[in-house]
N, C-alpha and C positions, 0 to 999 in steps of 0.2 A: 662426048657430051651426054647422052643417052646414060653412058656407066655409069656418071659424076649425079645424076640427076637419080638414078634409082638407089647408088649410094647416100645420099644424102634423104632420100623418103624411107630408104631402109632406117638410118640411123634414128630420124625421130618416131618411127614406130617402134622403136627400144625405148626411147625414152621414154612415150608414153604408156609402155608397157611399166614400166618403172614405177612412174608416179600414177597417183590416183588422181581422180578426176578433179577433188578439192586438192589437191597438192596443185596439180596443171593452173587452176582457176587462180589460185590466191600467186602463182608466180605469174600468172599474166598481168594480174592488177599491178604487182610491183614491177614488171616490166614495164607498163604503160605508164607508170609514175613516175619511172626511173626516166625514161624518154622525154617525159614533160620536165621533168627538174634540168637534167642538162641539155636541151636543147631551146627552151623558152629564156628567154629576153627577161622575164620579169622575174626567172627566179636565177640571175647575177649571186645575190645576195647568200641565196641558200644553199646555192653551189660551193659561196667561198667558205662557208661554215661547213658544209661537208666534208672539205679539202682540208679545213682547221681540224676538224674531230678525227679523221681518217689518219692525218700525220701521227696522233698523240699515239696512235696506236702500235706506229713502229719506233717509239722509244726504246733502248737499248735492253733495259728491267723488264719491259712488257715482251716482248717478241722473245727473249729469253727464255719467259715463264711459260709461255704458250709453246712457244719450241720444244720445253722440254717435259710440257703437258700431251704434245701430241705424240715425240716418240713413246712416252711411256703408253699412253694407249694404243700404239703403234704393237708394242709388245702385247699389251694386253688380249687386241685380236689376233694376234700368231698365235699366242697360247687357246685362247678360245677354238680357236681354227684347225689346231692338232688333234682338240679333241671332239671337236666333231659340234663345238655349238656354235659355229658361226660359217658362212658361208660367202659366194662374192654377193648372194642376192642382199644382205643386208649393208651394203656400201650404204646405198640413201638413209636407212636407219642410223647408221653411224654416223656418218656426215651430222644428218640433223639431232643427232645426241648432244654429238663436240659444239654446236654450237650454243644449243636451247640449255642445255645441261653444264659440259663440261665448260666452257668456255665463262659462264654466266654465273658459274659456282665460284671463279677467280676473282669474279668481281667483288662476293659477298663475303671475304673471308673474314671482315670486322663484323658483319651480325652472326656470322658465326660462331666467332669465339666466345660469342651471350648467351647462344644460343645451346644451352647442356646434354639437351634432344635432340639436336642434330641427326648427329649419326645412327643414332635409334629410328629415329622418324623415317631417315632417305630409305629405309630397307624399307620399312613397316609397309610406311604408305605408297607407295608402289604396288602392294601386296592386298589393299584392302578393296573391297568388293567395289566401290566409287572409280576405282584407278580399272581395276576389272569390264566395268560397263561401259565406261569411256572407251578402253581400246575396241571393245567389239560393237558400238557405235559407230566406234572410225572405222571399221572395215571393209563396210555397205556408204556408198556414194552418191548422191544424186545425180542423172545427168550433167554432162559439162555444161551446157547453156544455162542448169538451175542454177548449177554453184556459182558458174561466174556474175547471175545478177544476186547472189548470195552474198557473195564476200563481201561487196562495198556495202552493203545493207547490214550486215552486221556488225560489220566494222562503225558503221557512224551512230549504230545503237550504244555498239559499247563504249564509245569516246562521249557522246551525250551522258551515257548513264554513269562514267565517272565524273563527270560537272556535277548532274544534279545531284550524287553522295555531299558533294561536299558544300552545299546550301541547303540551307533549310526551308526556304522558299519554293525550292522545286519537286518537293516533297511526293503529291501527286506526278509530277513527271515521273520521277524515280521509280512510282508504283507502276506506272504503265509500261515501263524501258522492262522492267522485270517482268513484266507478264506477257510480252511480246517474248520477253528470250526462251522463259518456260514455254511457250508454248511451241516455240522451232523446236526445243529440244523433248517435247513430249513427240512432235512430227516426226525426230530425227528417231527418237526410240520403235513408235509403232512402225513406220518404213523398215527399221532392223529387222524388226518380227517379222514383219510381211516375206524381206529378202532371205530371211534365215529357212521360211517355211519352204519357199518356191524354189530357193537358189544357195541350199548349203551348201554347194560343194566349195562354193569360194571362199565358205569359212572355214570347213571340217577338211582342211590339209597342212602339210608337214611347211608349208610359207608362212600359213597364218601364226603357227605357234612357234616357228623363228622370230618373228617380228614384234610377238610378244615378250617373251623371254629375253631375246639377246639386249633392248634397250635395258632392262632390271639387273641384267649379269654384268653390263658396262657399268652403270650405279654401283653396285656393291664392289666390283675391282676397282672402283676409281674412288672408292672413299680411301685407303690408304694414302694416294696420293697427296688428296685434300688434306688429312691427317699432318705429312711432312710439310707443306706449302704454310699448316696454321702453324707450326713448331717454329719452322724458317723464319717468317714476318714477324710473328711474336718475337723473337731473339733480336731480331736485326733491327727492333723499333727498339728493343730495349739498349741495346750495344751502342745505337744512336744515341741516347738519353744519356747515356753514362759520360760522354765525352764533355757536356756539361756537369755533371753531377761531382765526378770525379777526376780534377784536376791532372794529379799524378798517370803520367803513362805507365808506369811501374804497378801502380795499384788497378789502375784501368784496366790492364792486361790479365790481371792477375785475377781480378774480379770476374772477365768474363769465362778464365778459366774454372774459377771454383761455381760459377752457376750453371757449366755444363755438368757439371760432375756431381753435383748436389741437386739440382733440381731436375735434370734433363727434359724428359718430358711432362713434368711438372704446371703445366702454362700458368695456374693460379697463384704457385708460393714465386714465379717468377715477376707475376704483375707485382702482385705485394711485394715482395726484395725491392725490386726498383723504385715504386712509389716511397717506400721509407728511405732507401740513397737517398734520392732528389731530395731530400729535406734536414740529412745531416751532414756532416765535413766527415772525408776519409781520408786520415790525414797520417795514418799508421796502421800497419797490420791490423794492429789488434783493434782499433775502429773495423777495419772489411772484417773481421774474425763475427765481432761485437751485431754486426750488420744482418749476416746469415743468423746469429746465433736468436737476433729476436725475432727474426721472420718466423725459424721456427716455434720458438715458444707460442708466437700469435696464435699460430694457426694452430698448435695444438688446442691452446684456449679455445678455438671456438669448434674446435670437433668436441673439447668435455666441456661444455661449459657451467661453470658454479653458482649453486645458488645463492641469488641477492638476498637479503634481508629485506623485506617487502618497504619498511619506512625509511631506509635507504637509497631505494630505486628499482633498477631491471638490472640482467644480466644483459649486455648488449647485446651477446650472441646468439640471445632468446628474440629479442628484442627486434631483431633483423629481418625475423622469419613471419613478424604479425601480420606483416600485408603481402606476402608472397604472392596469396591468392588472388589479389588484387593486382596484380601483374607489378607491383612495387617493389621492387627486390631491391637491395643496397647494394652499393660495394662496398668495400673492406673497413671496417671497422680501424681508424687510422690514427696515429699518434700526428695532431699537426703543429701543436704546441705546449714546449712542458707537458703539464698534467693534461689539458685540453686535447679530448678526442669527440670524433666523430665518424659518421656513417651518411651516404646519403643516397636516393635511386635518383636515376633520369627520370627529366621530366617527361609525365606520360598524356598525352593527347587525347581530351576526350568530347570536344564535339566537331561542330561542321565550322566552315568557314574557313577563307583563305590562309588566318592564321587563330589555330584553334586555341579555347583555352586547356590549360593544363595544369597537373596538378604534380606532387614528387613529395618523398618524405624523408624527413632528418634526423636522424638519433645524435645527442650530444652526453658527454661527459666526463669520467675519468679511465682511467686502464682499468680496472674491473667494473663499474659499476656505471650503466646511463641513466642518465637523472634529467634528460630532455626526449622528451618525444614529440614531433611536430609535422604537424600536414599543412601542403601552402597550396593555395590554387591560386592561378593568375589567369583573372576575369579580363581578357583581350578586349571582349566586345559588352558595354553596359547591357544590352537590349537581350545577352543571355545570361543574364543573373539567376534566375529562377532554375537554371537547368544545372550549373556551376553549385548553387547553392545545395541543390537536390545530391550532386556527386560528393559533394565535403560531407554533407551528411549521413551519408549513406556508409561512405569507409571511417567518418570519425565514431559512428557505431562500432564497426567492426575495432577498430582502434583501440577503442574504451571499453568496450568487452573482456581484450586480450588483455590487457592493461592494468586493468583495474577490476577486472571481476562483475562491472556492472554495467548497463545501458545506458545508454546519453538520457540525463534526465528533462520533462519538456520544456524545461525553460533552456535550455539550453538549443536543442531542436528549431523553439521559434527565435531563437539569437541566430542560428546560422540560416533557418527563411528568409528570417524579417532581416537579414544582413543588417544585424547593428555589432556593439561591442559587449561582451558579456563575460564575468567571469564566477567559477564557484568551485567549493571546497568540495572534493567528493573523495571519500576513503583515504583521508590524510592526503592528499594532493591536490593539487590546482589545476583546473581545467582550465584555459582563457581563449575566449575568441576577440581576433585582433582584424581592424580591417581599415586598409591602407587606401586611400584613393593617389589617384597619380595626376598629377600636376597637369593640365593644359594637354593632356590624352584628346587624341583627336574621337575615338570612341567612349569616352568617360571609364575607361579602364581602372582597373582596383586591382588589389589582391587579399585576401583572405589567410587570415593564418588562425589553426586551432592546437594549444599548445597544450600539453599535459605535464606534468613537471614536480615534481616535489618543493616543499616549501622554501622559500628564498633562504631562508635564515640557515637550511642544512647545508646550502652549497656552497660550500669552505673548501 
């Protein structure tokens, strides 16, 4: 009994040799949460939604994927291991990688694929002086009694301080939720200094700079993985599509042979390929021939693209790139009817509230030449017109700069404050501001559209 009893105080003095004192603190809170969720009476409810979420997880695709996420960094640490940058002390650092990191990157592989910087960024920023001061912040601990009345206190700062982001009512809260957090974290910085001064030795050894290193070494061996995982689901969304698109199993097969072989790792001319299928009949060879053969023509179009004749329009390809800066990107410049093409970005998010308004932008016209350019905001909430108004105007400058050479003139300006309807000739084209109200909106919702266009009579 005497053994079992020094065995078992040996063992959690490992453990908390292991973890630090904030690691210890914030697993006790989730232990004591954890205790209260399945053993309280009143939380029946939240328990059976636990049990609902926790299943999805062992879906056949998911456990697959993660399976074959973990052997691969399974190898990753042997190989780290052989050569001397990983040891058994960073178990806990790995563990908590695979979950915060690698497991959590599975989830985001669709903002990923938007995302062009990705893989640039996950090195970068790891590496930059921000990500630097953090880890040697976290190195130095406060007491375990501090941290553990710590963690629920910040914790309910920062669940408060994402409520009051997203009202504009709680504006002064939001000021105060921030200057409470700067100021733990100015405490947590000068405490560093203090402990750096009295008590380097816990930072200046061969543990601390494992613990640095090996989480940024797992990052960069594990971007290839992520790599094959967006190739994989990219294909296997698109192989899905085709089974609608293209009737024939003969041509179905054949198609997805010729777009491993043509585009492989290509993921953009593979999106485009697909989007142009779904909208023609493949009904013969040389339709799939015909298929590939305009994808690429597209896309060369718009790596050269040719210049418009200014009183004919834009180049679309020019065209695409005016609000970039504006986080307004398009997608693919697309044949959706006959002569009729177009281009358009996701709607983008730009103020508070449950459901915010937003704005997105449209190019419209033929295979070489777009002769529509349009911004639309959708005004959710009446009582933020002013703020809605302020953002239309602000990119239809930028818009009509690139556009056209010249500045929103002010009658046009006080047509998108004063939200009325306005229209006027400027540099052979047509400006118009259009403004839509919506019927029996329980917020008096509208929407705003400011359209630039070449003259009705040229669009033949």
């Amino acid at each position: 009994m005497v053994m079992c009893y020094i065995t078992v105080i040996t063992y959690l003095r490992g453990c908390v040799d292991i973890f630090n004192n904030r690691e210890i603190a914030i697993g006790f809170w989730l232990l004591a949460i954890s205790i209260y969720v399945f053993l309280s009476p009143k939380m029946v409810k939240v328990r059976s939604s636990f049990r609902l979420l926790l299943s999805m997880f062992f879906v056949k695709q998911i456990l697959s994927v993660f399976s074959l996420m973990v052997l691969y960094m399974a190898f990753v640490v042997y190989f780290l291991s052989e050569i001397d940058l990983w040891n058994a002390e960073q178990i806990k650092n790995t563990i908590f990688w695979c979950v915060s990191v690698g497991f959590m990157s599975l989830f985001k592989i669709e903002s990923i694929k938007t995302d062009k910087s990705f893989f640039k960024n996950s090195v970068i920023d790891n590496l930059k002086l921000l990500a630097i001061l953090q880890f040697v912040v976290g190195v130095y601990t406060f007491p375990i009694w501090i941290e553990i009345l710590l963690v629920p206190v910040l914790a309910l700062i920062s669940a408060m301080l994402a409520i009051a982001e997203n009202e504009k009512k709680y504006h002064q809260v939001k000021n105060l939720l921030k200057y409470c957090l700067a100021i733990y974290g100015l405490i947590l910085i000068l405490y560093t200094l203090y402990m750096l001064m009295t008590d380097f030795g816990e930072f200046g050894n061969k543990k601390t700079a494992y613990d640095f290193f090996v989480p940024q070494l797992l990052t960069i061996f594990y971007l290839p993985f992520i790599f094959f995982m967006l190739i994989y689901s990219t294909y296997e969304q698109v192989f899905v599509r085709l089974k609608f698109a293209i009737k024939s199993r003969l041509y179905r097969n054949l198609a997805k042979i010729y777009a491993l072989i043509l585009f492989n790792i290509r993921m953009s001319l593979l999106d485009r390929w697909s989007f142009h299928v779904a909208r023609i009949k493949i009904e013969s060879h040389a339709d799939l021939f015909e298929s590939f053969r305009h994808t690429f023509k597209v896309n060369q179009a718009e790596k050269n693209p040719k210049n418009v004749p200014f009183c004919q329009g834009w180049s679309p390809y020019q065209v695409k790139e005016f609000l970039s800066c504006e986080g307004l990107n398009t997608g693919f410049y697309k044949n959706i009817f006959e002569d009729e093409w177009c281009a358009s970005s996701p709607m983008k998010e730009f103020s508070d509230g449950i459901i915010p308004d937003n704005i997105a932008y449209y190019i419209e016209g033929s295979e070489k030449v777009a002769k529509v350019l349009k911004l639309k905001v959708n005004v959710n909430d009446g009582a933020r017109t002013l703020q809605a108004c302020e953002k239309l105007k602000s990119i239809a400058e930028i818009l009509c700069l690139s556009s056209l050479g010249v500045t929103l003139s002010e009658e046009m300006k006080n047509a998108i404050l004063g939200c009325y309807p306005y229209s006027e000739k400027v540099a052979g084209k047509t400006i118009e501001l259009i403004v839509e109200n919506w019927e029996d909106h329980r917020f008096n919702g509208f929407d705003l559209k400011l359209i630039i266009s070449i003259p009705r009579a040229r669009l033949t």
